[in-house]
C-alpha positions as CSV (number, residue, x, y, z in Angstrom):
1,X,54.8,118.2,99.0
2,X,56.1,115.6,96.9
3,X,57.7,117.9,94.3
4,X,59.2,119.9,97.2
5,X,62.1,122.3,96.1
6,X,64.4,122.4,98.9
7,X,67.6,124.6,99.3
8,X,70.2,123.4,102.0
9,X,72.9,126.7,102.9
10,X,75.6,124.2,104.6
11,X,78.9,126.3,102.7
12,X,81.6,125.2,104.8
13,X,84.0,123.3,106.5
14,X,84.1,119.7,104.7
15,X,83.6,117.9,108.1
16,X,80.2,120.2,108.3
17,X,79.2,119.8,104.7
18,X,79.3,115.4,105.3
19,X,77.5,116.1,108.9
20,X,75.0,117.7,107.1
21,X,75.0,114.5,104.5
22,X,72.1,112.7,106.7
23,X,69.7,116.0,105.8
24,X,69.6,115.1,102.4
25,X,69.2,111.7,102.5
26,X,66.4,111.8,104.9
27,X,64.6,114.4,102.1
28,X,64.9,111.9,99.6
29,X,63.8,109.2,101.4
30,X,60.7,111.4,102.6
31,X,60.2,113.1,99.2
32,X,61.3,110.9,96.4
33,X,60.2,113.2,94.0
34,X,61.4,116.3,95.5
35,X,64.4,118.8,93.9
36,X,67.1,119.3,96.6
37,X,69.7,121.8,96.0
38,X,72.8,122.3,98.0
39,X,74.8,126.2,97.8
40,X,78.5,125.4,99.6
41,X,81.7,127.1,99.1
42,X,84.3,125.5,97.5
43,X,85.9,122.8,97.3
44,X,82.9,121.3,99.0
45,X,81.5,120.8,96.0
46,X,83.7,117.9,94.6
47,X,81.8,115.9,97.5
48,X,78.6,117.0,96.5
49,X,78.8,116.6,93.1
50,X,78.2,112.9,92.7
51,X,75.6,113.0,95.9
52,X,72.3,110.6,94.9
53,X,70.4,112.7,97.0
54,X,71.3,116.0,95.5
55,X,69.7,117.2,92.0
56,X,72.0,120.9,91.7
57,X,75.5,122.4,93.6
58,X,76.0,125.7,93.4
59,X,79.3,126.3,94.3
60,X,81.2,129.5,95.9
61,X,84.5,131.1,95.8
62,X,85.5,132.3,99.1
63,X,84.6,135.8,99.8
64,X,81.2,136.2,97.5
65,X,79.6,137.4,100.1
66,X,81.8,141.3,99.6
67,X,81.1,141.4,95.7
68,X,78.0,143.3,95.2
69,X,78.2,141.6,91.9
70,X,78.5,138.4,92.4
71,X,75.9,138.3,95.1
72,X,73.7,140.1,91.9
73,X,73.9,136.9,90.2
74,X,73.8,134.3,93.1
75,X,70.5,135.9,93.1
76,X,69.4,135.5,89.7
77,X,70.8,132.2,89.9
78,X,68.8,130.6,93.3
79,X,65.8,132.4,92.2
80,X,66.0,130.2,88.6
81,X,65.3,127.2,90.8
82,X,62.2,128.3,92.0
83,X,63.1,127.2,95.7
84,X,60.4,126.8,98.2
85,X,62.2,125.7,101.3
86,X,65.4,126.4,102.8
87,X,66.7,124.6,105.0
88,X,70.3,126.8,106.8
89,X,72.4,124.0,109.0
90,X,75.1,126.5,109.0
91,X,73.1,129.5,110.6
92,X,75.6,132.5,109.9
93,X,74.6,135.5,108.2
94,X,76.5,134.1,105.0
95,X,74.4,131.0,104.9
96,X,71.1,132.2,105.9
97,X,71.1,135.5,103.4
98,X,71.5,133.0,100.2
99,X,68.0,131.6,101.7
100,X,66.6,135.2,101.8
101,X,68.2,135.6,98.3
102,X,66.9,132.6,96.8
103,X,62.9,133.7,96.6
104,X,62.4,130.6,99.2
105,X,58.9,131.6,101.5
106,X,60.2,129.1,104.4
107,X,63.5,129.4,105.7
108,X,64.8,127.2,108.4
109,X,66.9,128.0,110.5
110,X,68.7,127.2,114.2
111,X,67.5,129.2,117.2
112,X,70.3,131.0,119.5
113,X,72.8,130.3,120.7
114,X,73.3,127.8,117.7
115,X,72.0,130.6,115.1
116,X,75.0,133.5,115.1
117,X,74.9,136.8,113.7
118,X,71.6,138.2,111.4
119,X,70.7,134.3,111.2
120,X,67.8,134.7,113.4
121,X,66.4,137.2,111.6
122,X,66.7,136.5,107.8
123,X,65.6,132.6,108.8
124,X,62.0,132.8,110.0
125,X,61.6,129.2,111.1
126,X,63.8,129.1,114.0
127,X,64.3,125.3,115.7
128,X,65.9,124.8,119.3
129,X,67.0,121.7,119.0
130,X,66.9,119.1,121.7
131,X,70.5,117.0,120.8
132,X,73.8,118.3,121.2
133,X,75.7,116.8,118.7
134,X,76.1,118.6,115.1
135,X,74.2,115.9,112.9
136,X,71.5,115.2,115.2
137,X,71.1,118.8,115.0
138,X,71.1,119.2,111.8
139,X,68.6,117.0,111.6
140,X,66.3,118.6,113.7
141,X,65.8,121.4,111.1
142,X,63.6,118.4,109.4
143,X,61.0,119.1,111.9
144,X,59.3,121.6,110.4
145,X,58.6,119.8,106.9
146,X,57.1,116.7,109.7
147,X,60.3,114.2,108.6
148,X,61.6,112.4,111.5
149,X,64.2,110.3,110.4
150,X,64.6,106.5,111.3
151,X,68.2,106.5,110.2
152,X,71.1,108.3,109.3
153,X,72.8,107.4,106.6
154,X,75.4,109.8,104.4
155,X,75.7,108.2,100.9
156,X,78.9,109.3,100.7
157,X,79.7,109.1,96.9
158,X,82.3,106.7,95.4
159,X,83.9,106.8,91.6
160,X,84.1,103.1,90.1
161,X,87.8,104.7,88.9
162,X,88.6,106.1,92.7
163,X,87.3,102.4,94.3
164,X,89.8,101.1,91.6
165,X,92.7,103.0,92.2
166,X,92.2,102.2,95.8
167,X,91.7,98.6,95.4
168,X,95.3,98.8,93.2
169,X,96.9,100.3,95.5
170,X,96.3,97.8,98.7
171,X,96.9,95.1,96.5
172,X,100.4,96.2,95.5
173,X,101.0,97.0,98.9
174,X,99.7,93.8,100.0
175,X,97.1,95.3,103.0
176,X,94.5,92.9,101.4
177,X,94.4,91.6,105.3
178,X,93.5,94.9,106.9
179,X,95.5,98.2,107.9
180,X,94.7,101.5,110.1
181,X,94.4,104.8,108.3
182,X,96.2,107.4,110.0
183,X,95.3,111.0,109.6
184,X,98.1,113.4,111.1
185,X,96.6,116.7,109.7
186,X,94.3,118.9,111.2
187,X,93.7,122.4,110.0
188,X,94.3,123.9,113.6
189,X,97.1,122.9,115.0
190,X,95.1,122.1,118.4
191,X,93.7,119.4,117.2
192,X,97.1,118.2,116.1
193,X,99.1,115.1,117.5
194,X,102.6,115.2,117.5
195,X,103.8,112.8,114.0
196,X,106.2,111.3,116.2
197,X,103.8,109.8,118.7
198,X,101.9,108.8,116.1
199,X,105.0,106.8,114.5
200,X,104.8,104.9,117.8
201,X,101.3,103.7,117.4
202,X,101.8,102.7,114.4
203,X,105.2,100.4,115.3
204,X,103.0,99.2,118.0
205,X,99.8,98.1,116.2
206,X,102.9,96.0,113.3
207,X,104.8,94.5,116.9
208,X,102.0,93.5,118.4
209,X,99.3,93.1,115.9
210,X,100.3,92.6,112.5
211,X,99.0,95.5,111.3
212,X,100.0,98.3,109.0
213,X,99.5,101.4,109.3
214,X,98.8,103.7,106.1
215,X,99.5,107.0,106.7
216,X,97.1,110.1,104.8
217,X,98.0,113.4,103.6
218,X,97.4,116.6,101.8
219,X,99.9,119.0,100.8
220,X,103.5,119.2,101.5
221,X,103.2,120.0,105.6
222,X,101.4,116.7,105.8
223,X,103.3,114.5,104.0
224,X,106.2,115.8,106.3
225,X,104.5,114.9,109.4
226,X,103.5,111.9,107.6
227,X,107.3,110.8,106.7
228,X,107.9,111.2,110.2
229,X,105.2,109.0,111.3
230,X,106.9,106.3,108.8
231,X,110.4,107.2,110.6
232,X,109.5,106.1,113.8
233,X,106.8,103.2,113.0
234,X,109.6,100.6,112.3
235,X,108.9,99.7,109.2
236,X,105.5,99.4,109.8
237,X,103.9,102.5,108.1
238,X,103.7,103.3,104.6
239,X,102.5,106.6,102.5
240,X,99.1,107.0,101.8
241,X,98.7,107.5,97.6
242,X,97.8,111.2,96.0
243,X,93.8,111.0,96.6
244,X,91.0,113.5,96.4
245,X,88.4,113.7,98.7
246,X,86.7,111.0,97.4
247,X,89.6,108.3,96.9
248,X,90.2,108.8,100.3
249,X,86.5,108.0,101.1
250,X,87.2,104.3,98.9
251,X,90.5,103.7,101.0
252,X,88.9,104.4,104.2
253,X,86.1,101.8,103.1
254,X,89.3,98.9,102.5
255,X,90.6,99.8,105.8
256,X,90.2,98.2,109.1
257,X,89.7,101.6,111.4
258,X,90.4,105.5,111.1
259,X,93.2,106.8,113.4
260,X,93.5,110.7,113.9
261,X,92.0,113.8,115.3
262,X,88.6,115.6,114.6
263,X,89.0,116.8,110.7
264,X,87.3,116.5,107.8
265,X,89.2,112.9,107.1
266,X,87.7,111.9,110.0
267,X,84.1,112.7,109.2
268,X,84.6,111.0,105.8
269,X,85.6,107.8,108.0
270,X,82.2,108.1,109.8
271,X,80.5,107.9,106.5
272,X,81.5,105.6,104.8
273,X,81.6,102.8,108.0
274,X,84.7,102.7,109.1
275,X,85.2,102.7,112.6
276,X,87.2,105.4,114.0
277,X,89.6,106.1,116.9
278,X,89.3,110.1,117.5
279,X,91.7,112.1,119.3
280,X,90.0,115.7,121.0
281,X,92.1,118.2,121.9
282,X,90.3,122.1,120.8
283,X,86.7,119.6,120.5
284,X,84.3,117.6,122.3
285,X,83.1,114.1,121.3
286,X,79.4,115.1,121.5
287,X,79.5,118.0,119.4
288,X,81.2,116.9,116.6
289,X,83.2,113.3,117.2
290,X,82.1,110.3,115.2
291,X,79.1,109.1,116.4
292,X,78.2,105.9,117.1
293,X,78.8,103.8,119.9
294,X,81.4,101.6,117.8
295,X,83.5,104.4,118.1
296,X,86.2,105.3,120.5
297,X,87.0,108.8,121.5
298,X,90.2,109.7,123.1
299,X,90.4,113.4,125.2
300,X,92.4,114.3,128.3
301,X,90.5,117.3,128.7
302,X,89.2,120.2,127.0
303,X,91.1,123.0,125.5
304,X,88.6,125.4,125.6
305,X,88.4,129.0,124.7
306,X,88.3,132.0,121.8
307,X,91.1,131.1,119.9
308,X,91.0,127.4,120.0
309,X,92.0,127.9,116.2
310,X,95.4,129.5,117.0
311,X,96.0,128.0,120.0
312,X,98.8,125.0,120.8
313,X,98.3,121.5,120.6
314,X,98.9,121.0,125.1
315,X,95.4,119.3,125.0
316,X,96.4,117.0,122.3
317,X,99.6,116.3,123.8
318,X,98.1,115.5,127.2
319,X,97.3,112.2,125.4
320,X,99.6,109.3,126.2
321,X,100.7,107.2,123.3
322,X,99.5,104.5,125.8
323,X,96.1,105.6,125.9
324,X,96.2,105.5,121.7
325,X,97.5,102.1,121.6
326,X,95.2,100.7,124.4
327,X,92.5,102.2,122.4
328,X,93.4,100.7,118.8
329,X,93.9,97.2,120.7
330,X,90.0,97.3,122.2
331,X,89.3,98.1,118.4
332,X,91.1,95.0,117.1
333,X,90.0,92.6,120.0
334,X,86.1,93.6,119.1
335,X,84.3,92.2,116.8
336,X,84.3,94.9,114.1
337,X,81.2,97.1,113.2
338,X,80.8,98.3,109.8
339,X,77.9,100.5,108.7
340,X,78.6,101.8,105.8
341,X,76.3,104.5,104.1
């Protein structure tokens, strides 16, 4: 098996494209020699482009899945490979088909109630997996192919001109002695934390610890909840530069500690080492919160339900801005933990 041709069918979201990081790593490591693809819908593929575990991206436009066409030529494409395996973290009738489509004779795949829709019939190596949390579980889909991994480690990709910008940027701004990356921005407002609250942290952590706090955004929304945060922080806070995906991977690597809710910024944290502070509202720390036990996860209780995706933010605004600020100073007083991948 040492010239394995593996398929992994993780399309979306970005924080479930890095969890699923660890997979292909841990098929490298097992199979130096093997060919690992990676199908994901964009713009997942601008992490996965530069992955050293990863030989070929295939990315997707939202919404392939209804063009008879385009579904033609995923087809002709995946079956070019010449796939053997494929591996389905995802385990939705979009993800598991492009296995079926693909040619591959093995397709593996997550038993109910983690396998949705016609997963558990288009995958016909089902795993019930014995963790809980998304990564771990990911993992498990290893099984099969007899790779246990002894580690998990992402290899998040850095550019030598993102790490550079980066490193430009906190030395004009003078964070060379540490700051907190905040992360305001969530892509359901549940998991949202009110800017202003935020903008008290971060005057806290400059009183009463010296530090700064830089604050991350994307789009126009979030650098308006992010000039908030500034507002209140007391001069303490400062906007994050323009980044991609990756820059903001290289500036959470100069950084003392992640500060912000469950998101895709937050996963990126997790993989590159930095230690986070995570704030659950619409989530739970063991399915899908940083993990590591030099993490610190903050959640009043659970905002459970259907439409966790529409609903308000009342979970997230159960937490106290004491809790947050209690929580950043056990961070500072410990000795930190980096383990960067």
């Amino acid at each position: 098996m040492t010239d394995l041709r593996v398929l992994i069918t993780r399309l979306s979201h970005l924080g479930d494209c890095i969890t699923a990081m660890p997979l292909a790593c841990a098929l490298r490591r097992q199979f130096p020699q093997a060919f690992i693809g990676w199908v994901v819908e964009k713009p997942g593929d601008k992490l996965l482009a530069n992955h050293p575990a990863v030989d070929y991206v295939l990315p997707l436009s939202k919404g392939w899945l209804k063009s008879p066409a385009r579904v033609k030529e995923i087809r002709r494409e995946l079956r070019a490979q010449r796939f053997e395996v494929a591996i389905d973290p995802q385990s939705l009738t979009k993800s598991s088909v492009l296995g079926w489509l693909s040619g591959a004779e093995q397709r593996i795949g997550l038993q109910r109630p983690w396998g949705k829709e016609l997963s558990v019939w288009l995958n016909n190596d089902l795993i019930h997996p014995a963790e809980r949390h998304v990564t771990l579980r990911t993992l498990a889909l290893l099984e099969p192919l007899g790779v246990t991994p002894s580690e998990i480690d992402f290899q998040f990709p850095e550019t030598p001109f993102g790490r550079s910008n980066m490193e430009s940027f906190v030395k004009r701004a003078h964070l060379s002695h540490g700051f907190a990356l905040v992360n305001p921005g969530a892509g359901w407002a549940s998991r949202r934390w009110p800017p202003e609250r935020f903008g008290l942290v971060a005057r806290h952590l400059g009183f009463e610890r010296g530090i700064t706090s830089v604050v991350a955004w994307a789009g126009e929304a979030e650098r308006e909840m992010a000039e908030k945060i500034i507002a209140r922080s007391g001069g303490h806070a400062l906007l994050a530069p323009p980044t991609d995906l990756l820059e903001l991977g290289s500036l959470l690597r100069l950084s003392r500690f992640y500060l912000g809710g469950d998101t895709g910024p937050m996963h990126i944290a997790v993989a590159v080492g930095a230690q986070c502070i995570v704030l659950h509202g619409a989530t739970l720390p063991e399915d899908s919160g940083a993990l590591g036990s030099q993490h610190v996860a903050i959640q009043t209780y659970h905002q459970n339900g259907r439409n966790r995706r529409r609903a308000g933010n009342d979970a997230m605004r159960a937490i106290s801005v004491e809790q947050v600020c209690d929580a950043c100073d056990q961070v500072l007083a410990a000795r930190p933990v980096r383990a960067a991948a």
